[in-house]
N, CA, C and O atoms as a Tinker XYZ file with bonds, in Angstrom:
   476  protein
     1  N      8.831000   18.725000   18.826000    73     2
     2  CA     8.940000   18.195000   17.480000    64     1     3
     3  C      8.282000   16.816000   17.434000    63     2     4     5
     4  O      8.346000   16.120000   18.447000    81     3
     5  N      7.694000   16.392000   16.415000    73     3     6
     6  CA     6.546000   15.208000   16.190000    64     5     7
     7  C      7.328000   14.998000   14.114000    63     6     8     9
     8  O      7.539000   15.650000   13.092000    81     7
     9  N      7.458000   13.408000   14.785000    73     7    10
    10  CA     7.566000   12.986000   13.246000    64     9    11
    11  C      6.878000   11.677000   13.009000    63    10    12    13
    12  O      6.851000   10.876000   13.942000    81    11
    13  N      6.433000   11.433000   12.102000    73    11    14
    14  CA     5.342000    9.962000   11.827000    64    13    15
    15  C      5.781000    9.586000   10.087000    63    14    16    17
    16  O      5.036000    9.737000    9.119000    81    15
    17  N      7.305000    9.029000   10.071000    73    15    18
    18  CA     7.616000    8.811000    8.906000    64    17    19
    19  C      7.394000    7.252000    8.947000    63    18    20    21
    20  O      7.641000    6.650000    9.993000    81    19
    21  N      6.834000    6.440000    7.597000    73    19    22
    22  CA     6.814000    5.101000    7.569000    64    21    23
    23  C      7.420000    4.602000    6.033000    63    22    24    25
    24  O      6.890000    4.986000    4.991000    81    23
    25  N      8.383000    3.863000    6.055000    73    23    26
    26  CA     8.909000    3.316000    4.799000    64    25    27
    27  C      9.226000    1.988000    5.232000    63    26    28    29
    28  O      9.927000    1.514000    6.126000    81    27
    29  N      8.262000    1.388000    4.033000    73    27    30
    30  CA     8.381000   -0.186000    3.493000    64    29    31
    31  C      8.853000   -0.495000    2.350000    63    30    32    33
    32  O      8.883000    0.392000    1.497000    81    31
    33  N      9.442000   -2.086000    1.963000    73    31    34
    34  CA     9.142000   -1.847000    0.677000    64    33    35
    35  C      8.727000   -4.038000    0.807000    63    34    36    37
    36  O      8.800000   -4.876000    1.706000    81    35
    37  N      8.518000   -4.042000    0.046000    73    35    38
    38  CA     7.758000   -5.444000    0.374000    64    37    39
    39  C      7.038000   -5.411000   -1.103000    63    38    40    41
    40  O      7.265000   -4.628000   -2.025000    81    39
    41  N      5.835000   -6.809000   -1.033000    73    39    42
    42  CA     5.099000   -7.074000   -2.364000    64    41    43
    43  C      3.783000   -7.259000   -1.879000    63    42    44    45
    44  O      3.482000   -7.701000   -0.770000    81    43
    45  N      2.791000   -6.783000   -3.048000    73    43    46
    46  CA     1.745000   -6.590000   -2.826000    64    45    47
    47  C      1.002000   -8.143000   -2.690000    63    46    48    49
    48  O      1.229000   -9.174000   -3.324000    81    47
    49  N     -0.143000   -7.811000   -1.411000    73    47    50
    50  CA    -0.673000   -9.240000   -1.478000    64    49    51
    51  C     -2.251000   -9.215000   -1.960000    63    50    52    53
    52  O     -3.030000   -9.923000   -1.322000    81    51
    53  N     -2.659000   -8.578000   -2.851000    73    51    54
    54  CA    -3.718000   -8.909000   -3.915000    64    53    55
    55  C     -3.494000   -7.501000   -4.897000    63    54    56    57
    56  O     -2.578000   -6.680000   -4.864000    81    55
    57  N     -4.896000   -7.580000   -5.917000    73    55    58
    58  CA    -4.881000   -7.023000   -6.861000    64    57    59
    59  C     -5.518000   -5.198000   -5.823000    63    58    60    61
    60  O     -5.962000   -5.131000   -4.677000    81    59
    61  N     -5.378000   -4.492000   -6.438000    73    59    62
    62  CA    -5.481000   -2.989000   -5.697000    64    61    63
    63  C     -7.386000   -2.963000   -5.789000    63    62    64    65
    64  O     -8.140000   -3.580000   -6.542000    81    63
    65  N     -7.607000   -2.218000   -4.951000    73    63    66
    66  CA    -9.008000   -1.865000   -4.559000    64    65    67
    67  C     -8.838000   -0.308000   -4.544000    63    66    68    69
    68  O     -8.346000    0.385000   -3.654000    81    67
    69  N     -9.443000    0.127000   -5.925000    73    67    70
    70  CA    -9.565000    0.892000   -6.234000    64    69    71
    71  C    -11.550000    1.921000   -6.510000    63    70    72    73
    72  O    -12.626000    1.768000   -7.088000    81    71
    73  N    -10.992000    2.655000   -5.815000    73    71    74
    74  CA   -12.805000    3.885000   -5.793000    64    73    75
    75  C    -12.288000    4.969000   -6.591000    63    74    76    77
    76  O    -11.212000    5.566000   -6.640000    81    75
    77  N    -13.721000    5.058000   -7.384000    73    75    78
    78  CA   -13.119000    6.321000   -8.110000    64    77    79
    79  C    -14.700000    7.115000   -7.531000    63    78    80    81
    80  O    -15.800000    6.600000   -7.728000    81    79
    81  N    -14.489000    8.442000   -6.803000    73    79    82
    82  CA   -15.134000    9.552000   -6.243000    64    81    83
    83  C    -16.276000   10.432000   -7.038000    63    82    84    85
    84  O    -16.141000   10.094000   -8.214000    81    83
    85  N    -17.133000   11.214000   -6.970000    73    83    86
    86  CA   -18.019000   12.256000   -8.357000    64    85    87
    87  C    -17.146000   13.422000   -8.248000    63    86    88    89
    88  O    -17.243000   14.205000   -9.194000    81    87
    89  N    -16.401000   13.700000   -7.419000    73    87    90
    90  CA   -15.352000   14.636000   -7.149000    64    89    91
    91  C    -14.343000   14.412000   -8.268000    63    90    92    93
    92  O    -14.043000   15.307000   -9.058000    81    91
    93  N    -13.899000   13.346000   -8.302000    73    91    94
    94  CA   -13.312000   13.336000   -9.558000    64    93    95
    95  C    -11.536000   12.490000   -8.877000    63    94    96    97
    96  O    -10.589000   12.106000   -9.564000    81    95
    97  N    -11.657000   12.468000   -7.666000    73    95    98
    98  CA   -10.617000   11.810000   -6.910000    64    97    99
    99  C    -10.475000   10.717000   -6.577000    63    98   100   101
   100  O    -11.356000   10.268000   -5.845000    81    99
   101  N     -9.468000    9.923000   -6.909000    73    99   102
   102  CA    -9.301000    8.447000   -6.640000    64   101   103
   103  C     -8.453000    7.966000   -5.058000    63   102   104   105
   104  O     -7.494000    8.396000   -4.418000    81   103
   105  N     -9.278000    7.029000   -4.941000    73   103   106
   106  CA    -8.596000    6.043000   -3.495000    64   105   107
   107  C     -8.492000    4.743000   -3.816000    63   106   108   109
   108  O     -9.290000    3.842000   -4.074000    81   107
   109  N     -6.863000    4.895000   -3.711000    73   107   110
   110  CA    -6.683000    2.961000   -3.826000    64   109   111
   111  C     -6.114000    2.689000   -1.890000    63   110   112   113
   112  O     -5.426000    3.289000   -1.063000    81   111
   113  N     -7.121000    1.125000   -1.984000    73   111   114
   114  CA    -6.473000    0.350000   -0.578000    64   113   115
   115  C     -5.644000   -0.992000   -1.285000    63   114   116   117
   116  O     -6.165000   -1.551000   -2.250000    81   115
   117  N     -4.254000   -1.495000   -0.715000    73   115   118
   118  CA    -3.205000   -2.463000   -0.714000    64   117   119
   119  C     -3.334000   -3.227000    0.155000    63   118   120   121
   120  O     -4.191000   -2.558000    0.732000    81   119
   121  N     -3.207000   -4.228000    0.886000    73   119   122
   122  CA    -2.021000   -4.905000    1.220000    64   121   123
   123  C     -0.432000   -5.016000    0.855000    63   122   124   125
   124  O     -0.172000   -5.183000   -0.337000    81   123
   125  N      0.594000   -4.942000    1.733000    73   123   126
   126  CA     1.325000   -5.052000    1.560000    64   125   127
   127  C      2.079000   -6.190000    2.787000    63   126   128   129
   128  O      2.010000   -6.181000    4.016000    81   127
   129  N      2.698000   -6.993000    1.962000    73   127   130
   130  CA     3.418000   -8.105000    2.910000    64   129   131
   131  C      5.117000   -7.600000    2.503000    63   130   132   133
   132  O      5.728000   -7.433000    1.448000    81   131
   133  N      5.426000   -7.486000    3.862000    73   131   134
   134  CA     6.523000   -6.924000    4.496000    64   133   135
   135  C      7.595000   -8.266000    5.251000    63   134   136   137
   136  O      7.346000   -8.688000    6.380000    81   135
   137  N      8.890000   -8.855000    4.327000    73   135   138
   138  CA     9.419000  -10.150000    5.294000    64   137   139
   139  C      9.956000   -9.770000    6.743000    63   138   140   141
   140  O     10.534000   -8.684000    6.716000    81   139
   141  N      9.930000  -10.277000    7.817000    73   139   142
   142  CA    10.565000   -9.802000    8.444000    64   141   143
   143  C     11.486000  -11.381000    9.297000    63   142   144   145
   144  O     10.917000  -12.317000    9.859000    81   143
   145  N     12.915000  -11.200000    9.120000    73   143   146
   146  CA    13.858000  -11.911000    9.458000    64   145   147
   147  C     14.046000  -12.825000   10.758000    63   146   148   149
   148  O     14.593000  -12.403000   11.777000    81   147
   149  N     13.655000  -13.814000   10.651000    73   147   150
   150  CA    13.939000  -14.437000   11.828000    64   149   151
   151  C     15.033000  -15.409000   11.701000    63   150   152   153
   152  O     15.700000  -15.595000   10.683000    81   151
   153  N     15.148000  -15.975000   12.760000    73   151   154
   154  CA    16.262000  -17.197000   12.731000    64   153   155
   155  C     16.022000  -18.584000   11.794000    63   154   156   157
   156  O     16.902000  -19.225000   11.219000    81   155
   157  N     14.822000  -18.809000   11.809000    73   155   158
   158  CA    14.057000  -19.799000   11.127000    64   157   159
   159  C     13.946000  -19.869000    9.884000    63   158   160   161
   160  O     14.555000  -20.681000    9.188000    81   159
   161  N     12.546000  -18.369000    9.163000    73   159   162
   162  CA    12.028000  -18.641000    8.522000    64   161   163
   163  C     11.955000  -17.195000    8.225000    63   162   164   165
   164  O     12.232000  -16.455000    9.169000    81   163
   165  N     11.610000  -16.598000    6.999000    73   163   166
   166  CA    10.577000  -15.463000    7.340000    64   165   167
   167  C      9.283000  -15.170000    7.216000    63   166   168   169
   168  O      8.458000  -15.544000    6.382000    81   167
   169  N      9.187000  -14.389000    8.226000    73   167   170
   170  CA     7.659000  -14.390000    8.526000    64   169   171
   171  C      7.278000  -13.110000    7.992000    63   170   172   173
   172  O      8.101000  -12.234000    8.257000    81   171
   173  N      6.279000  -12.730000    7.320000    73   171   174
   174  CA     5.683000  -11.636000    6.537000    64   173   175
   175  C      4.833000  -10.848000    7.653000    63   174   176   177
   176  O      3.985000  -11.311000    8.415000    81   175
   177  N      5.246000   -9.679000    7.548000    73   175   178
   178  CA     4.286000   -8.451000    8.729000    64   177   179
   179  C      3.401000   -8.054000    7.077000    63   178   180   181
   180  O      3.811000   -7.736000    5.961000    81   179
   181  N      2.117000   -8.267000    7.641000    73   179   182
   182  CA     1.119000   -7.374000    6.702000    64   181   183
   183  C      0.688000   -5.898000    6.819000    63   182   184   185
   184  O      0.424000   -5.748000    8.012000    81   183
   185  N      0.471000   -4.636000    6.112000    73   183   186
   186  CA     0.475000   -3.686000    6.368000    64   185   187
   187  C     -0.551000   -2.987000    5.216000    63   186   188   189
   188  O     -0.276000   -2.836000    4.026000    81   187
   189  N     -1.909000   -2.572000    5.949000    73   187   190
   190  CA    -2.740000   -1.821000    5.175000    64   189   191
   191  C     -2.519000   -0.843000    4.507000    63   190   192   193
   192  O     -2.335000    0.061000    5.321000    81   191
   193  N     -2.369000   -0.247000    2.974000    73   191   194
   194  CA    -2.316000    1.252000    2.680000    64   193   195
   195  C     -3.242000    1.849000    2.113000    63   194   196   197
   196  O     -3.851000    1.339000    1.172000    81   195
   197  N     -3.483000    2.913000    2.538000    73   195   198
   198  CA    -4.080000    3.558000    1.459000    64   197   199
   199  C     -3.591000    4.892000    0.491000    63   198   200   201
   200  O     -2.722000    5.682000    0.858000    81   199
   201  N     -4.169000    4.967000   -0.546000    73   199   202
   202  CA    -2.986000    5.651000   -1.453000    64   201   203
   203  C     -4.576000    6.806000   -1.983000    63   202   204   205
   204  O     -5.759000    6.467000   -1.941000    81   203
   205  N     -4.194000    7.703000   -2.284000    73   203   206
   206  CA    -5.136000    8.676000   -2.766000    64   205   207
   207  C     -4.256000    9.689000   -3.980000    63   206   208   209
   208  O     -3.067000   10.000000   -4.049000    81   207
   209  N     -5.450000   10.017000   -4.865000    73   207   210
   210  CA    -5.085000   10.899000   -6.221000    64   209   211
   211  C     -4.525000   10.800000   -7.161000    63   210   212   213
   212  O     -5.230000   10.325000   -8.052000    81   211
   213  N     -3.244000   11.087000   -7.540000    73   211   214
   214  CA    -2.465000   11.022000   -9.002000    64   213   215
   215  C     -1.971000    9.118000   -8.608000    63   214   216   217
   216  O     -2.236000    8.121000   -9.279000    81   215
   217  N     -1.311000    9.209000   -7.480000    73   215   218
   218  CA    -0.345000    8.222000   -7.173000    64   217   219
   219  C     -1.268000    6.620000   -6.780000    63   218   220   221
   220  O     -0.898000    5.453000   -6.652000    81   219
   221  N     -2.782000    7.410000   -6.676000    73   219   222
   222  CA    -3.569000    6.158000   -6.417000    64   221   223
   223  C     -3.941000    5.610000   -7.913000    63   222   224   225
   224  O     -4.249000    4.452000   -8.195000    81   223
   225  N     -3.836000    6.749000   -8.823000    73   223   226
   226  CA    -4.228000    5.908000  -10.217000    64   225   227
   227  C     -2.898000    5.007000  -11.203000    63   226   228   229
   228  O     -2.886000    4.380000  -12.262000    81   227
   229  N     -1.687000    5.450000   -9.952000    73   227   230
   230  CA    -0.482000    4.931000  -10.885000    64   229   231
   231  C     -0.528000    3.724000  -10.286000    63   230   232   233
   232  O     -0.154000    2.721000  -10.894000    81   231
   233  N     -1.086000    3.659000   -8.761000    73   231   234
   234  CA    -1.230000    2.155000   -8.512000    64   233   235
   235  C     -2.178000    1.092000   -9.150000    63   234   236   237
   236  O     -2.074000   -0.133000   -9.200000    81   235
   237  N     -3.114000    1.924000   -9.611000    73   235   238
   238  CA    -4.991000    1.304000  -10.198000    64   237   239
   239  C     -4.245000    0.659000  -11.373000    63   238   240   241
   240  O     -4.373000   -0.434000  -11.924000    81   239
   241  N     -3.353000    1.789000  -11.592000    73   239   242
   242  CA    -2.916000    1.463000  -13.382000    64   241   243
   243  C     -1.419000    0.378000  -13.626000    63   242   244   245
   244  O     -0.826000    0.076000  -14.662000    81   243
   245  N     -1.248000    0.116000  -12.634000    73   243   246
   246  CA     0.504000   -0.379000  -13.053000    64   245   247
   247  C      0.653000   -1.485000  -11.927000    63   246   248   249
   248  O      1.478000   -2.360000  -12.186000    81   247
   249  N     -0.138000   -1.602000  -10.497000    73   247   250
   250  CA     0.532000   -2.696000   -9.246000    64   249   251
   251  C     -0.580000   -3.737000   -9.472000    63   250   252   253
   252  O     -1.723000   -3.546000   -9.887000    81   251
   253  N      0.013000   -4.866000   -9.107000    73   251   254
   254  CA    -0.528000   -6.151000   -9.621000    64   253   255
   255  C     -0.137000   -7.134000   -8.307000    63   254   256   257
   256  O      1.006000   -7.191000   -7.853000    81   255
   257  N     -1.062000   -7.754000   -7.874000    73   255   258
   258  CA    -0.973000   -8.811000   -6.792000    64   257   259
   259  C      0.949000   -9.742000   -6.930000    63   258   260   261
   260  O      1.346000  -10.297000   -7.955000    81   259
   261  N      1.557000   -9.661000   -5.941000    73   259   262
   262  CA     2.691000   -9.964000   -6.017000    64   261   263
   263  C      3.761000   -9.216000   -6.480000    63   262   264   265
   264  O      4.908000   -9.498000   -6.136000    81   263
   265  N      3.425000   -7.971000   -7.482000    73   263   266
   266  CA     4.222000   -6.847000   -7.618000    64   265   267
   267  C      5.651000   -6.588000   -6.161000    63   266   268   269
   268  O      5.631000   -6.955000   -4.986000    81   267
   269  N      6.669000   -5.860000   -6.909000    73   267   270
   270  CA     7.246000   -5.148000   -5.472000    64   269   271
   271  C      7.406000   -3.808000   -5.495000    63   270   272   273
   272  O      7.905000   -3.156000   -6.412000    81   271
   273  N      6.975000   -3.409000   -4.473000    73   271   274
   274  CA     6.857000   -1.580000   -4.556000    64   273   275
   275  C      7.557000   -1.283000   -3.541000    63   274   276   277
   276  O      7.982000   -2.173000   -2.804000    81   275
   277  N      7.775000   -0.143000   -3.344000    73   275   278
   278  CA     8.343000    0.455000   -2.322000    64   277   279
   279  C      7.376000    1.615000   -1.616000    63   278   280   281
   280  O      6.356000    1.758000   -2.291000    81   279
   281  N      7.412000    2.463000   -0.472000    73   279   282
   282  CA     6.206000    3.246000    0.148000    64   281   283
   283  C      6.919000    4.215000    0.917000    63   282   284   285
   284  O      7.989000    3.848000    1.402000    81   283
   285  N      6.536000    5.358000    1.114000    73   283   286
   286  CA     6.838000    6.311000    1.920000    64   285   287
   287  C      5.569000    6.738000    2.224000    63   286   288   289
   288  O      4.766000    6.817000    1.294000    81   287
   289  N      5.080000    7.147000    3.796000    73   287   290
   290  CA     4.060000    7.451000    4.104000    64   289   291
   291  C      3.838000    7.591000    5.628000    63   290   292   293
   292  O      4.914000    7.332000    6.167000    81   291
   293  N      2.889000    7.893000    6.558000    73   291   294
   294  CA     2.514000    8.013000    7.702000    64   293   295
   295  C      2.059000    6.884000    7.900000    63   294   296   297
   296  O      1.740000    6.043000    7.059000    81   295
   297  N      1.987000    6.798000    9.617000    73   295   298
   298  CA     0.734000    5.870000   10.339000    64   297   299
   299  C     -0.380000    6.323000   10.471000    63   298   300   301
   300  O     -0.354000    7.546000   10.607000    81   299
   301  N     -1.532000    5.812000   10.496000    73   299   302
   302  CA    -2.909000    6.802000   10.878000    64   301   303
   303  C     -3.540000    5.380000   11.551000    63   302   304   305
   304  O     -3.125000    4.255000   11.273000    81   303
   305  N     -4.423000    5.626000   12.314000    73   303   306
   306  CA    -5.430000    4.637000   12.395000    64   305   307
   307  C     -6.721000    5.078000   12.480000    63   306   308   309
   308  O     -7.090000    6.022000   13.178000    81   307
   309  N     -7.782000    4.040000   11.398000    73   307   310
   310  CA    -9.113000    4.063000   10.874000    64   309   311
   311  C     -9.549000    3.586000   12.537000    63   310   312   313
   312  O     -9.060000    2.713000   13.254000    81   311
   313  N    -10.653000    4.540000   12.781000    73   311   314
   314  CA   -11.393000    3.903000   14.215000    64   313   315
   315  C    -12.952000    3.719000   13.794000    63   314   316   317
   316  O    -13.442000    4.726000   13.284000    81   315
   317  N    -13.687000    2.755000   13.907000    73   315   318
   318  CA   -15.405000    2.715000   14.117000    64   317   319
   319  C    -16.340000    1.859000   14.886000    63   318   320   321
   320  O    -15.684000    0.899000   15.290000    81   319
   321  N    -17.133000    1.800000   15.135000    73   319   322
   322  CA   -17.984000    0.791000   16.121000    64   321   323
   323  C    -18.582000    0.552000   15.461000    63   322   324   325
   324  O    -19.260000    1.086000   14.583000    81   323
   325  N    -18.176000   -1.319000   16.238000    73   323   326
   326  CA   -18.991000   -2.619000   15.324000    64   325   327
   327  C    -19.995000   -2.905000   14.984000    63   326   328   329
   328  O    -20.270000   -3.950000   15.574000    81   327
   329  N    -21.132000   -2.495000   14.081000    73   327   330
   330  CA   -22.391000   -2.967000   14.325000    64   329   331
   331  C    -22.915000   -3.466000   14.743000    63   330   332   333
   332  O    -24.122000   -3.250000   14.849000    81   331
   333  N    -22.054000   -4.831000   15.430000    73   331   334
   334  CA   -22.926000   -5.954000   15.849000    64   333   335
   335  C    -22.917000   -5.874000   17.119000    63   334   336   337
   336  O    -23.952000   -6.071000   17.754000    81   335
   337  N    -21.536000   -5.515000   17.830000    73   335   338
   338  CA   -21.299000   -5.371000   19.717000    64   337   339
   339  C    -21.208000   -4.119000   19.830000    63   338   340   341
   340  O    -22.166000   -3.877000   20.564000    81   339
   341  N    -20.663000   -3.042000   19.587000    73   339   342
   342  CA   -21.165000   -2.066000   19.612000    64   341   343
   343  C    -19.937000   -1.106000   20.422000    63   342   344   345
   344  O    -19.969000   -0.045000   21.045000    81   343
   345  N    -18.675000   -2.252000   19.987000    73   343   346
   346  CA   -17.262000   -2.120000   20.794000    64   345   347
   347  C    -16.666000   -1.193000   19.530000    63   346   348   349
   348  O    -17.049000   -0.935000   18.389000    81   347
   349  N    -15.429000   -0.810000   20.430000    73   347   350
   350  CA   -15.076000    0.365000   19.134000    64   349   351
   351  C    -13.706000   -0.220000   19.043000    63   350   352   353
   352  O    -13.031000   -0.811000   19.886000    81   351
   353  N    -13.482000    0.086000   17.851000    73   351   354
   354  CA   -12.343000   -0.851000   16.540000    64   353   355
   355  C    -11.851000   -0.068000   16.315000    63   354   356   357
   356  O    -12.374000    1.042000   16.417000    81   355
   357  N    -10.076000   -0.304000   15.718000    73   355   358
   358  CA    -9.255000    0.494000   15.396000    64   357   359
   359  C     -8.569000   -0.587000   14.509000    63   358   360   361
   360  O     -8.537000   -1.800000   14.715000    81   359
   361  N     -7.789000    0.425000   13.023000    73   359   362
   362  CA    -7.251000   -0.925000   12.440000    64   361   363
   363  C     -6.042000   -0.038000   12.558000    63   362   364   365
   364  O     -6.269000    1.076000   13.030000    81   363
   365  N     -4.285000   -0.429000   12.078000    73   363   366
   366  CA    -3.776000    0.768000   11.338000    64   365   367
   367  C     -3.367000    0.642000    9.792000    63   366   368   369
   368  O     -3.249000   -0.364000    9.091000    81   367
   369  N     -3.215000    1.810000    9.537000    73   367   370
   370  CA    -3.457000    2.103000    8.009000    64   369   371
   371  C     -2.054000    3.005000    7.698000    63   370   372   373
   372  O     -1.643000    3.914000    8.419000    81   371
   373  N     -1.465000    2.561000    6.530000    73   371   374
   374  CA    -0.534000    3.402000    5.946000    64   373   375
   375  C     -0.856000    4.342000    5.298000    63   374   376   377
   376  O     -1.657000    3.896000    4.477000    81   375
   377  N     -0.702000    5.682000    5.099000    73   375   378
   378  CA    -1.547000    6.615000    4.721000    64   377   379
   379  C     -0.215000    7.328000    3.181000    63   378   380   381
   380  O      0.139000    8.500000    3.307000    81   379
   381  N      0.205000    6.715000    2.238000    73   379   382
   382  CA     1.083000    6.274000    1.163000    64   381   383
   383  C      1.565000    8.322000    0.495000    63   382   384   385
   384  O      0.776000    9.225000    0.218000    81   383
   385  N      2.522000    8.326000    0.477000    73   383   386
   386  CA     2.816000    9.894000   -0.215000    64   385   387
   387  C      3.479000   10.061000   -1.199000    63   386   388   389
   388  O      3.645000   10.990000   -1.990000    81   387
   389  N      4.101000    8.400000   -1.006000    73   387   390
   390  CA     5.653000    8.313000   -2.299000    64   389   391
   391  C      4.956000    6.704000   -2.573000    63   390   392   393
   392  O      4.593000    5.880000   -1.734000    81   391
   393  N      4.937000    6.646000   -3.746000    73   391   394
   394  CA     5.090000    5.148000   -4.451000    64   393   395
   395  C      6.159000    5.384000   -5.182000    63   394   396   397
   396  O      6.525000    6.377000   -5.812000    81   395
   397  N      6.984000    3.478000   -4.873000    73   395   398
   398  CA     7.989000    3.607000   -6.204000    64   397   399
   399  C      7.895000    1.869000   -6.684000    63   398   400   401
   400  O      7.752000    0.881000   -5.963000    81   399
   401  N      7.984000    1.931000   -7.595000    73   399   402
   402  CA     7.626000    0.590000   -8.489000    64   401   403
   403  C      8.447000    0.011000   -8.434000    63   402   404   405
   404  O      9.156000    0.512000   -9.306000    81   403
   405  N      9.302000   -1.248000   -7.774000    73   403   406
   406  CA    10.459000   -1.777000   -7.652000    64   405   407
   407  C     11.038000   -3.128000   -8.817000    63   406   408   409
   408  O     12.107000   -3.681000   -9.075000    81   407
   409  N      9.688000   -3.207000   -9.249000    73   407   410
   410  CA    10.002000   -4.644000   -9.872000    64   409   411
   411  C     10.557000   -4.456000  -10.916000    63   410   412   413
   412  O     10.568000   -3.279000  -11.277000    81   411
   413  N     11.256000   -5.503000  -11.860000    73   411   414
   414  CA    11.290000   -5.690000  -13.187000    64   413   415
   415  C     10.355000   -5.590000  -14.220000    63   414   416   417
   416  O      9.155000   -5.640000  -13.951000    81   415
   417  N     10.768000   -5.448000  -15.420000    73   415   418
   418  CA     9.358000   -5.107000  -16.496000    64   417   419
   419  C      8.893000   -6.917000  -16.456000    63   418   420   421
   420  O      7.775000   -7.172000  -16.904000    81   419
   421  N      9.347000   -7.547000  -16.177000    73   419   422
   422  CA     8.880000   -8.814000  -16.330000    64   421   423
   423  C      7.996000   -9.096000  -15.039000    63   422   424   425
   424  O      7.023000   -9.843000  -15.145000    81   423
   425  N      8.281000   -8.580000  -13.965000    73   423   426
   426  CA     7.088000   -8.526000  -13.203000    64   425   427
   427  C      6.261000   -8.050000  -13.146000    63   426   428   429
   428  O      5.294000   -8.467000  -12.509000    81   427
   429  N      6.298000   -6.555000  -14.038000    73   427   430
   430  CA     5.250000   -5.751000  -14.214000    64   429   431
   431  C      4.566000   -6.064000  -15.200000    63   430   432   433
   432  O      5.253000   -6.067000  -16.221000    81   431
   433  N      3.106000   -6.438000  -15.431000    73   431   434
   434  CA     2.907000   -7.119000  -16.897000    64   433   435
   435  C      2.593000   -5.370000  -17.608000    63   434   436   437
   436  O      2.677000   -4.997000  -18.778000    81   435
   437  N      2.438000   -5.043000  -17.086000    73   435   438
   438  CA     2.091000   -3.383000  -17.884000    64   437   439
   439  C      2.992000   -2.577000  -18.628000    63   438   440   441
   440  O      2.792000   -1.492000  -19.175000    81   439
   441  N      4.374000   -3.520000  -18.543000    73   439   442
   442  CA     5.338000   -3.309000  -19.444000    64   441   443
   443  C      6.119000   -1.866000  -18.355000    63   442   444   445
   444  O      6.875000   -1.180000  -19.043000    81   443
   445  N      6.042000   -1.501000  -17.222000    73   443   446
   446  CA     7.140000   -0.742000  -16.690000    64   445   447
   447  C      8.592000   -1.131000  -17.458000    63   446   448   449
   448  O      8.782000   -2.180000  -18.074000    81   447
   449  N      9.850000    0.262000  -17.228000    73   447   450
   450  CA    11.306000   -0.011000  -17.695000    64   449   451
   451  C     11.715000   -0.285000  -15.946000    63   450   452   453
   452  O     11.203000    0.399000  -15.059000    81   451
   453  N     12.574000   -1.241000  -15.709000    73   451   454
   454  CA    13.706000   -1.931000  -15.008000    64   453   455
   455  C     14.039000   -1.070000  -13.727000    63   454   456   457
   456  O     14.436000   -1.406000  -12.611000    81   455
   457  N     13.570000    0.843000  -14.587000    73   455   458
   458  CA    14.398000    1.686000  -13.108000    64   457   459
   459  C     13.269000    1.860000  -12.399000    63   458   460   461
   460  O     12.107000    1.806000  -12.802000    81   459
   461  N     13.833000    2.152000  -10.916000    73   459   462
   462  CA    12.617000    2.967000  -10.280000    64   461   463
   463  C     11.574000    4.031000  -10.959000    63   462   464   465
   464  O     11.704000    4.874000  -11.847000    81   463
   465  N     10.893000    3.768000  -10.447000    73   463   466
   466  CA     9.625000    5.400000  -10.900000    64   465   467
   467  C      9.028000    5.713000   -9.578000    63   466   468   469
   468  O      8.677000    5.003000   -8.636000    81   467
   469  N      9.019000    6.923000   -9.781000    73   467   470
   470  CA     9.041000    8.098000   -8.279000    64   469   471
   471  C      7.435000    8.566000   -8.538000    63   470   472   473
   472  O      7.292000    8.828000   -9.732000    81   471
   473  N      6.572000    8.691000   -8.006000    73   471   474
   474  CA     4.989000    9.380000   -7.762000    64   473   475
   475  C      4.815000   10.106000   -7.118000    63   474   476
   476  O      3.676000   10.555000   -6.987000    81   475
């Protein structure tokens, strides 16, 4: 048995980077800053996503730099060699299945209601 479940929920750290395909299919990439608790201070884990199709246009259309969302999704990692050295790179990437919109309508300027919304 093999499981690769990933759930965050944290706030977005810019505006969404969104491709739209001739296929007719959309890919949004995030940042997401994730606090994570220390004795001190907290320190933010950053975490790449990418979101594809219906749920990538609810992000294109509704998440906003500083937003808070929530994520259900896999790990994957993007691998390629560098153009310049010629060393091979790996980043990792959240690969997104569930969005849920966490914020208030006052954080959302797109006018979201208060409850969760499920994608």
């Amino acid at each position: 048995m093999s499981l690769n479940v990933v759930t965050l929920v944290g706030r977005v750290g810019g505006d969404p980077d969104v491709k739209y395909f001739e296929s007719g299919t959309v890919k949004c990439n995030l940042t997401l800053a994730v606090n994570r608790r220390t004795k001190n201070s907290d320190q933010p884990d950053w975490f790449n996503l990418e979101i594809w199709g219906k749920t990538a246009q609810i992000a294109a259309d509704y998440v906003r730099k500083g937003s808070l969302i929530g994520v259900t999704g896999s790990l994957k990692f993007d691998r390629w060699q560098d153009r310049n050295t010629g060393s091979n790179r790996s980043k990792p990437v959240i690969r997104v299945d569930q969005l849920d919109l966490l914020g208030s309508k006052r954080d959302n300027e797109s006018g979201m209601s208060q409850q969760n919304s499920e994608f």
